[in-house]
C-alpha positions in Angstrom: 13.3 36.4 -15.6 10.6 34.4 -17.7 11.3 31.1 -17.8 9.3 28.9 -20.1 8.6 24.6 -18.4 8.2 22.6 -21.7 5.5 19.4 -20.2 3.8 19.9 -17.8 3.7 16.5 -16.4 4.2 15.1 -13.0 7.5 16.7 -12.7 7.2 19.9 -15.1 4.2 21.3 -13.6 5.9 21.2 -10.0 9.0 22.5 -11.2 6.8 25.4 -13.1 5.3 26.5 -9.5 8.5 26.2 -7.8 10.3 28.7 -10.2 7.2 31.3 -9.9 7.4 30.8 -6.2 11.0 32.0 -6.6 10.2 34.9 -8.5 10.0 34.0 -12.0 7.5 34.9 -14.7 6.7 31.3 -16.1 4.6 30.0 -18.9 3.9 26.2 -19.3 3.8 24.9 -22.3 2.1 21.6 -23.2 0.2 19.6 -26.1 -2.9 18.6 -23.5 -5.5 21.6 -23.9 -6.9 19.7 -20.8 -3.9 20.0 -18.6 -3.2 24.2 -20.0 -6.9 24.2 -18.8 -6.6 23.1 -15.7 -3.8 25.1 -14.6 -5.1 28.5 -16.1 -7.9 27.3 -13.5 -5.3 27.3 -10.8 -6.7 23.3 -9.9 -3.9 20.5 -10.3 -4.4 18.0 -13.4 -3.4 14.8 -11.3 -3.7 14.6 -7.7 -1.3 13.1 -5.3 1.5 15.7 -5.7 2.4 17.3 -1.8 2.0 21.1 -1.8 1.0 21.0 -5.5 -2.8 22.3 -5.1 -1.4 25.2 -2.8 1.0 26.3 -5.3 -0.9 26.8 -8.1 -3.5 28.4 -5.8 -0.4 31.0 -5.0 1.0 31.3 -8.4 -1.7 31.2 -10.8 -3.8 34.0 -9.4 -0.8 36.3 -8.7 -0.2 35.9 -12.7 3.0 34.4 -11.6 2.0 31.3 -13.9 -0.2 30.7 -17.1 0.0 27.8 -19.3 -0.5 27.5 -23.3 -0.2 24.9 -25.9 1.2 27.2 -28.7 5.1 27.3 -29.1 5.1 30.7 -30.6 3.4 32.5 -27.6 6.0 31.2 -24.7 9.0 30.5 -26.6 10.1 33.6 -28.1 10.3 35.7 -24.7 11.9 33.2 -22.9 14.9 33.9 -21.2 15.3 29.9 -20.1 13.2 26.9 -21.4 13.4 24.0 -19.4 12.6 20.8 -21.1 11.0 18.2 -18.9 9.2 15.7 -22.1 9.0 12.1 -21.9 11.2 9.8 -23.2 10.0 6.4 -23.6 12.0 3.4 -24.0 10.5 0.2 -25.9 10.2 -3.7 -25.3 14.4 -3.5 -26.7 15.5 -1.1 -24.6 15.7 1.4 -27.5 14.9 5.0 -26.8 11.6 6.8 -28.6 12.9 10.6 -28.5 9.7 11.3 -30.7 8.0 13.4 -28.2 11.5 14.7 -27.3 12.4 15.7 -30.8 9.3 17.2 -31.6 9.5 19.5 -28.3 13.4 20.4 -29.2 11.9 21.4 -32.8 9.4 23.7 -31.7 11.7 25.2 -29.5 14.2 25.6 -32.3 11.8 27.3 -34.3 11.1 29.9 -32.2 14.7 30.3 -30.3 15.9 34.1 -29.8 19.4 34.7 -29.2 20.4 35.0 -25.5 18.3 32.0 -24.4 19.0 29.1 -21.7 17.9 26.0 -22.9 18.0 23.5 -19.9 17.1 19.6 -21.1 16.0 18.1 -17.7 14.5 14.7 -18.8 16.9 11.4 -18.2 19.0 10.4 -21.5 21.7 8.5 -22.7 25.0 9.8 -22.6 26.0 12.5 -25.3 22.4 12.7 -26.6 22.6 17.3 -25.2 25.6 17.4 -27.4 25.0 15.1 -30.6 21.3 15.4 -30.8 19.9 18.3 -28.7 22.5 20.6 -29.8 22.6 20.0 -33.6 18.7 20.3 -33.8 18.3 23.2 -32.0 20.7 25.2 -34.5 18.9 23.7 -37.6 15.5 25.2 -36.6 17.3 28.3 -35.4 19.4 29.2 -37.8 21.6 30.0 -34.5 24.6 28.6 -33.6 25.3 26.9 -29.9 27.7 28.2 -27.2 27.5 31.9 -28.9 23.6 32.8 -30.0 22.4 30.3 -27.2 23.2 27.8 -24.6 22.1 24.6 -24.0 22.7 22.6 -20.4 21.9 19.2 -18.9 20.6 19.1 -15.5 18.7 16.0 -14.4 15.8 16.0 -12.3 16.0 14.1 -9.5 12.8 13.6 -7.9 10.4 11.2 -6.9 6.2 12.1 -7.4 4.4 13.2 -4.0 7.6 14.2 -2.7 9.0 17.0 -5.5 9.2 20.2 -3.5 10.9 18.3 -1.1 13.4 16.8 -3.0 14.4 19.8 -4.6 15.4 21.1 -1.4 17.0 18.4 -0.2 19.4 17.1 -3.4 22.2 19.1 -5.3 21.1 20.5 -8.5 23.4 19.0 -10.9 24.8 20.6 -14.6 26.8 19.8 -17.5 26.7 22.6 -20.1 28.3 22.6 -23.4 29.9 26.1 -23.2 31.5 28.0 -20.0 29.3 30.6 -20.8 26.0 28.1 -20.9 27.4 26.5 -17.5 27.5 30.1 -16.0 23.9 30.9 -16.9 23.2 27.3 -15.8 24.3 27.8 -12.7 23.1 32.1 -11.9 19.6 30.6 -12.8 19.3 27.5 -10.9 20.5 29.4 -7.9 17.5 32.1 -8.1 14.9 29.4 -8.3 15.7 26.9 -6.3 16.5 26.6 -2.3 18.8 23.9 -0.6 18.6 22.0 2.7 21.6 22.4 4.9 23.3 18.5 4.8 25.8 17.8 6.4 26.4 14.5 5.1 27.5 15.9 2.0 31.2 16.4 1.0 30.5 20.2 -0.3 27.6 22.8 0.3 24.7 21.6 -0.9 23.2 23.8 -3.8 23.9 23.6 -7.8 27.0 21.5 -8.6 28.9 21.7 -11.9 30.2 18.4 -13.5 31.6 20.0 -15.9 30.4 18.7 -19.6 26.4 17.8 -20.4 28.6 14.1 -20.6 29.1 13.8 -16.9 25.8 15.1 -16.0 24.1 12.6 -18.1 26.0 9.9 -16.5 25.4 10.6 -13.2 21.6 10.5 -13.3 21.7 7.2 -15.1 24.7 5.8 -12.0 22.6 6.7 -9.6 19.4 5.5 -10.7 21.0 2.0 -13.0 22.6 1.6 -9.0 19.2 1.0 -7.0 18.4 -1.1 -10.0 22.0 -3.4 -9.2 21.4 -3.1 -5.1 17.7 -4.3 -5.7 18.5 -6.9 -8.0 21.2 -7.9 -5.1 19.0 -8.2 -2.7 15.8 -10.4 -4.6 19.1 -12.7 -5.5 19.4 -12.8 -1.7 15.7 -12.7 -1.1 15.1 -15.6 -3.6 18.0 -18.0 -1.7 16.7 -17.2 1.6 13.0 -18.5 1.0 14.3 -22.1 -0.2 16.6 -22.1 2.6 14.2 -21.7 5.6 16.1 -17.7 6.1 14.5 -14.9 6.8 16.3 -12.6 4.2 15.0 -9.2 6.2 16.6 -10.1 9.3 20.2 -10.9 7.3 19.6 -7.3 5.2 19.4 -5.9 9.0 22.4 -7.3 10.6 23.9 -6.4 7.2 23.5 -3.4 6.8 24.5 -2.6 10.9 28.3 -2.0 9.4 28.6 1.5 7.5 30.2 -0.6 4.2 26.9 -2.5 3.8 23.7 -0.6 2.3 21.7 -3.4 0.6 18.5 -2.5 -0.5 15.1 -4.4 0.0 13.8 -7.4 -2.0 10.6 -7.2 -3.1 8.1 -8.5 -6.1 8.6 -5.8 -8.5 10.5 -2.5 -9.8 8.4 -0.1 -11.6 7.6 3.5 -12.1 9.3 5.7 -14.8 12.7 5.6 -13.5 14.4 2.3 -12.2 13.6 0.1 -15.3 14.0 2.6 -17.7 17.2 4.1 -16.9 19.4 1.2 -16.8 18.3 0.6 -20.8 19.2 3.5 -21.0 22.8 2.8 -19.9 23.0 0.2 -21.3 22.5 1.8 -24.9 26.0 3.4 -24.3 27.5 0.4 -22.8 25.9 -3.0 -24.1 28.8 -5.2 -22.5 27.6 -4.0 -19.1 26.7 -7.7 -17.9 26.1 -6.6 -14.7 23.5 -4.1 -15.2 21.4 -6.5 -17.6 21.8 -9.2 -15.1 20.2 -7.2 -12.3 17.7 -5.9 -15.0 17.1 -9.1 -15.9 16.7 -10.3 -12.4 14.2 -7.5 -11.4 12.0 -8.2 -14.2 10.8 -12.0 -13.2 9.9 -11.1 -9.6 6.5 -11.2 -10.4 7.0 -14.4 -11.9 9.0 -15.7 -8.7 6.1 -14.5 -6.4 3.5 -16.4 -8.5 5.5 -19.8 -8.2 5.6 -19.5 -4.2 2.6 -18.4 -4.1 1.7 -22.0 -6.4 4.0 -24.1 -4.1 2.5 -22.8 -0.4 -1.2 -22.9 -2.1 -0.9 -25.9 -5.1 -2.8 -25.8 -8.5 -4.1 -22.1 -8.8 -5.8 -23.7 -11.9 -9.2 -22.4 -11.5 -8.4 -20.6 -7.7 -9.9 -17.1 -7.3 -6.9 -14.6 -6.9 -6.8 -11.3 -5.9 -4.0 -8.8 -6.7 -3.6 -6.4 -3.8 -2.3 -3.2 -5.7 -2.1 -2.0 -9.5 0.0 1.7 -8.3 4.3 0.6 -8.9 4.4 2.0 -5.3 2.4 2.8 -2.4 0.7 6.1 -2.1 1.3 7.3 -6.1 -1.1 6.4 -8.4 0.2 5.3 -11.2 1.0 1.8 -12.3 4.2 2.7 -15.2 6.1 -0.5 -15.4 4.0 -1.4 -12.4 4.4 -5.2 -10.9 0.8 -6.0 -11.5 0.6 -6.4 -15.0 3.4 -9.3 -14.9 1.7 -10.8 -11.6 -1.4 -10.8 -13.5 -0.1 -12.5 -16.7 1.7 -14.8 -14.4 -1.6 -15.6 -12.6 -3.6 -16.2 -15.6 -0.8 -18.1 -17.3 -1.3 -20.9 -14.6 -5.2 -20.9 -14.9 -6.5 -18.7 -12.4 -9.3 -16.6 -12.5 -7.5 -13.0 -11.6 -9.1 -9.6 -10.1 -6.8 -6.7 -8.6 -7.8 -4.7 -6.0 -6.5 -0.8 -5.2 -7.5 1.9 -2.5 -6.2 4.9 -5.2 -8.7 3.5 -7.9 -12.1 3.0 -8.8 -13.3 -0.4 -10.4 -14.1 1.7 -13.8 -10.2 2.5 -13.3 -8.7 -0.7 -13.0 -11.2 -2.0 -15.7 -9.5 0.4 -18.0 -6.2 -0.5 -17.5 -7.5 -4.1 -18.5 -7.9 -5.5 -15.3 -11.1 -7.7 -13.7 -11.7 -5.4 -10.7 -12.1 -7.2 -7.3 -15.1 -6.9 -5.6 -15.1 -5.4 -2.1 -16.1 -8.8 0.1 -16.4 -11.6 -2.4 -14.9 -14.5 -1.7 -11.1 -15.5 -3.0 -9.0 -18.4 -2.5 -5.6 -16.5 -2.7 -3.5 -13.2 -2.9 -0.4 -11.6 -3.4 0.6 -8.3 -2.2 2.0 -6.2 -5.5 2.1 -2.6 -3.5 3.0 -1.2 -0.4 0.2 0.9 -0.1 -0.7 2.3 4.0 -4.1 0.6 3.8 -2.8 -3.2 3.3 -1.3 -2.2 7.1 -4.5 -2.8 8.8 -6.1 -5.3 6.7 -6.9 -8.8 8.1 -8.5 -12.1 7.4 -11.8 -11.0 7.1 -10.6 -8.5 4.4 -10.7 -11.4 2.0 -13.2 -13.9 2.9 -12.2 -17.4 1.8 -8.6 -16.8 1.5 -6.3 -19.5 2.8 -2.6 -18.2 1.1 -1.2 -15.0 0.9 2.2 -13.9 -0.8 3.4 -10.4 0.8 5.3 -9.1 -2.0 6.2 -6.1 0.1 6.4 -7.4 3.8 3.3 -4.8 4.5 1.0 -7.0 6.2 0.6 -7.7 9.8 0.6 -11.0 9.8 -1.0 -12.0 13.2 -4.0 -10.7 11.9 -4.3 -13.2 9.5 -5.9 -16.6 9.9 -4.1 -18.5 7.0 -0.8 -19.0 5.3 1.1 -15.8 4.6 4.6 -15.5 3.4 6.5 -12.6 1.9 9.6 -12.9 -0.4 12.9 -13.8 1.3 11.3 -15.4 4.1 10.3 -18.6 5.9 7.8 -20.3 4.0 6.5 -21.4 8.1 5.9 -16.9 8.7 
């Protein structure tokens, strides 16, 4: 089988090396010469993916995997493309699909009859059938559901953990034909291997929703849901502080009953799923109120933590203020919709003078992504914790000489190592 991974991003490239692990011939295909580069050199283009380095190491030599940037030398032998592009959503909550449509074009243009064509990247409902679909018989010249088929299977997995998660989740599809279902389903079966889980109402393994609709609608429910449970529980986390509560101990006794499964508060949502995918819902529905409401809650957490923080510590006109964490979570580094750029306007908005600190980059790093990099040692009056990252664990007082408040924006921090006020989100402003 040669199976062709359009983007070779953070999701793509894994995907690529799991399918040549399975068997597969694979070509990636990507507009970075650096990234086709790097994997014809068998060496990962971004670190931090599990398992990643030893794949490529596996696949690459064996001639398992190669990568190109030219459409006309992976496309035409393909037997399945899978399409795994960005789709970027602006300030609105309108979707870009230019990256998207200029992939689907490409592949249109060189399309043979017979092939798979398996969109994997997170859209609004109907966009495999009304958009997809249409383009890919106008650069074809083919028609859909007879000369080819076109399905919609969601990824659903989180960076550092990809290999993992396919293993662990159902593979999901929605085709647009029977027969494109079928293929759907005899290829996801060769390439991918499932967990045993007995939690789940059927076998694990590839599950058919029946229409590219459904499918598309489940990745954005599941995902717009952790948004609406998050969103819950910084409502919750936000009463609790001004009530002398400590909102962590009520999620606990919570959640002790099976009907209860409220997720924890915290400064921020970020990365390129959670924010992005409920815009995306809401495209299809607008009078959703409930999903904007929790979007809309999610989005001033960094505001929130930057008033207590101003209330425990007073005037942060002129205070020195360091930013613990520029990475959306702890342990990937990347910083997509990250926390820290709101915190950091938020800071700055009141007058202080604002550096951010992070273990996964360098100062040059953080200086590029506009930031005032904190200096290892100097002296600051204040902090608040944007990420969870393992290192902020065994940090203490003397970490951050000076400092006399810290806000925990992800309850990381031991605080009996610390010497001065520190209070997290949802909590006692006393802790």
């Amino acid at each position: 089988m040669n199976v062709v991974v359009v983007g070779l991003g953070k999701i793509g490239l894994p995907l690529a090396v799991q399918y040549a692990r399975s068997g597969a011939t694979v070509t990636g295909l990507d507009v970075a010469p650096a990234v086709v580069e790097s994997v014809n050199a068998a060496v990962e283009p971004f670190p931090g993916e599990h398992g990643l380095a030893a794949g490529l190491a596996e696949v690459v030599p064996a001639g398992m995997l190669r990568a190109t940037t030219d459409p006309a030398d992976a496309i035409p032998t393909a037997d399945v493309v899978v399409v795994v592009v960005p789709l970027f959503v602006g300030g609105d909550g309108t979707p870009d699909f230019g990256w998207m449509d200029a992939a689907t074009e490409s592949i249109g243009a060189h399309l043979r009859p017979g092939t798979l064509v398996a969109y994997e990247t997170t859209l609004p409902v109907g966009t495999t059938r009304t958009r997809w679909a249409p383009m890919l018989e106008r650069a074809s010249g083919l028609t859909e559901g007879r000369d080819f088929h076109v399905v919609f299977s969601p990824e659903r997995v989180l960076t550092g953990r990809v290999f993992a998660d396919l293993r662990r989740y159902p593979k999901l599809i929605g085709a647009l034909s029977r027969a494109g279902a079928d293929l759907a389903d005899d290829f996801y079966r060769a390439v991918l291997q499932f967990d045993d889980r007995s939690d789940l109402p059927r076998r694990n393994g590839v599950w058919d929703l029946g229409s590219a609709e459904a499918a598309e609608m489940a990745k954005l429910a599941e995902t717009t849901y952790r948004d609406v449970n998050i969103a819950l529980a910084n409502e919750f986390a936000v009463f609790a502080g001004r009530n002398d509560i400590d909102v962590a101990k009520v999620i606990e006794a919570c959640n002790s009953q099976p009907y209860s499964h409220i997720h924890q508060p915290g400064i921020a949502v970020g990365g390129h799923c959670i924010p992005v995918y409920p815009q995306l819902y809401l495209c299809n529905d607008p009078d959703a109120t409930v999903v904007r409401a929790a979007r809309a809650r999610n989005q001033v957490m960094p505001d929130h933590a930057v008033d207590l923080l101003a209330r425990l510590h007073g005037d942060l006109a002129g205070q020195r203020v360091v930013v613990l964490g520029a990475a959306y979570r702890g342990g990937v580094k990347e910083t997509a919709f990250s926390g820290v750029y709101g915190t950091v306007t938020a800071l700055e908005q009141r007058g202080a003078t604002v550096t951010v600190s992070d273990p996964l980059y360098s100062s040059s790093e953080l200086e590029r992504l506009g930031f005032t990099a904190h200096v290892p040692g100097e002296p600051v009056d204040a902090a608040v914790v944007q990420a969870d990252h393992a290192e902020y664990r065994t940090m203490d007082h003397g970490s951050l000489p000076g400092v006399r408040t810290v806000v925990d924006g992800r309850r990381v921090l031991d605080t009996a190592k610390w010497d001065c006020v520190v209070v997290a989100i949802g909590a006692p402003a006393a802790n």
